[in-house]
VMD Tcl script that draws the C-alpha trace (Angstrom):
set ca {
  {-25.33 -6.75 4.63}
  {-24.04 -4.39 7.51}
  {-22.40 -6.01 10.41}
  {-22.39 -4.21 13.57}
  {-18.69 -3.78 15.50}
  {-17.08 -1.65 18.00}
  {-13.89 0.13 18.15}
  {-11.94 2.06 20.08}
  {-10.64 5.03 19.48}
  {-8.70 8.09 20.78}
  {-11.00 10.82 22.08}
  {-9.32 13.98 19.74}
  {-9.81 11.46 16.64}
  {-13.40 10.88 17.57}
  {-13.80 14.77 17.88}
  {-13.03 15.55 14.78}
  {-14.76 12.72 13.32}
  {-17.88 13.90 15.06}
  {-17.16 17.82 14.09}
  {-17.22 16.28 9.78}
  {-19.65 13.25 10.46}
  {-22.71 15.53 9.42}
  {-21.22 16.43 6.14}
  {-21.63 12.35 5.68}
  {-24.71 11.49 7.00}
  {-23.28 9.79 10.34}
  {-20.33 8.62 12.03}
  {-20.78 4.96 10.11}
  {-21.26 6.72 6.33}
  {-17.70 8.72 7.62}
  {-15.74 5.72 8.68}
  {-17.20 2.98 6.07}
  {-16.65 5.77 3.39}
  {-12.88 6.45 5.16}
  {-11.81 2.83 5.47}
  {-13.21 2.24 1.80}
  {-11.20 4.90 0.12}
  {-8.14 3.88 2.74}
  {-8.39 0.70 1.21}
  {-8.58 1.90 -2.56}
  {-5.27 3.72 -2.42}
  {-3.85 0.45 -0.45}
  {-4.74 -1.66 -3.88}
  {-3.53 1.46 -6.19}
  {0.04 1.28 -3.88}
  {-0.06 -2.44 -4.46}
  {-0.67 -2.42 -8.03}
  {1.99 0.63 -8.57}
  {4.55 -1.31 -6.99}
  {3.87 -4.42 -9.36}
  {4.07 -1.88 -12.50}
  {7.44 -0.72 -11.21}
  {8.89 -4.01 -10.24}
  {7.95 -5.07 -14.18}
  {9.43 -1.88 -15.53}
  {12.49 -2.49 -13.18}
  {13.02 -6.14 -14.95}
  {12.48 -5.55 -17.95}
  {13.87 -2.08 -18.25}
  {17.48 -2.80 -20.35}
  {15.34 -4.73 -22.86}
  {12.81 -1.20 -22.94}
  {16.03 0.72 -23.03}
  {17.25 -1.08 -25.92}
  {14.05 -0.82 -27.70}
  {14.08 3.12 -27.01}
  {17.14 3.15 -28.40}
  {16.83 1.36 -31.62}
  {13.43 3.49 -32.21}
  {15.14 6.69 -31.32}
  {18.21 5.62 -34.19}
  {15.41 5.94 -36.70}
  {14.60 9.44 -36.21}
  {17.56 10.66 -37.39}
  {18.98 14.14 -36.69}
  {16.31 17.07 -36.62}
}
mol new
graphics top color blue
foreach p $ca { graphics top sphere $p radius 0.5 }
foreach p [lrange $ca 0 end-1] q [lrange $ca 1 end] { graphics top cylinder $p $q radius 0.2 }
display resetview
C-alpha cells in the first residue's frame, strides 16, 4: 500500500531529480527507489559495524588462534 506525503525540498535538488526522473518512470519510482537503496547501505553500515565490534573483542583470542595454526606450517 502507497501512502501519499509531501516534502519539501531545495529547488537545484528537485532539478536534477526532475532532469533523471524519466530514466525511472517518475519522480515517486526515483525517490522510493533512492530512499530504499539509502536505507540498504544504512543496514549494511549497521551490520559492518557489529562485525567489527565482534572482531575487535574477540581479536587476541583470533590472534592466538592464527598463531598456533601458523606454528604448524613450519618453515617453507
Amino acid at each position: 500500500m502507497k501512502v501519499k506525503t509531501s516534502i519539501a525540498l531545495p529547488k537545484d535538488l528537485v532539478q536534477q531529480m526532475d532532469a533523471l526522473a524519466s530514466l525511472y518512470g517518475n519522480r515517486s519510482t526515483l525517490i522510493e527507489r533512492a530512499i530504499r537503496e539509502f536505507l540498504a547501505a544504512q543496514a549494511r553500515q549497521q551490520q559492518d559495524l557489529r562485525d567489527l565490534d565482534i572482531l575487535n573483542r574477540r581479536a587476541d583470542a583470533l590472534n592466538e588462534e592464527a598463531e598456533d595454526v601458523l606454528s604448524y606450517q613450519g618453515d617453507a
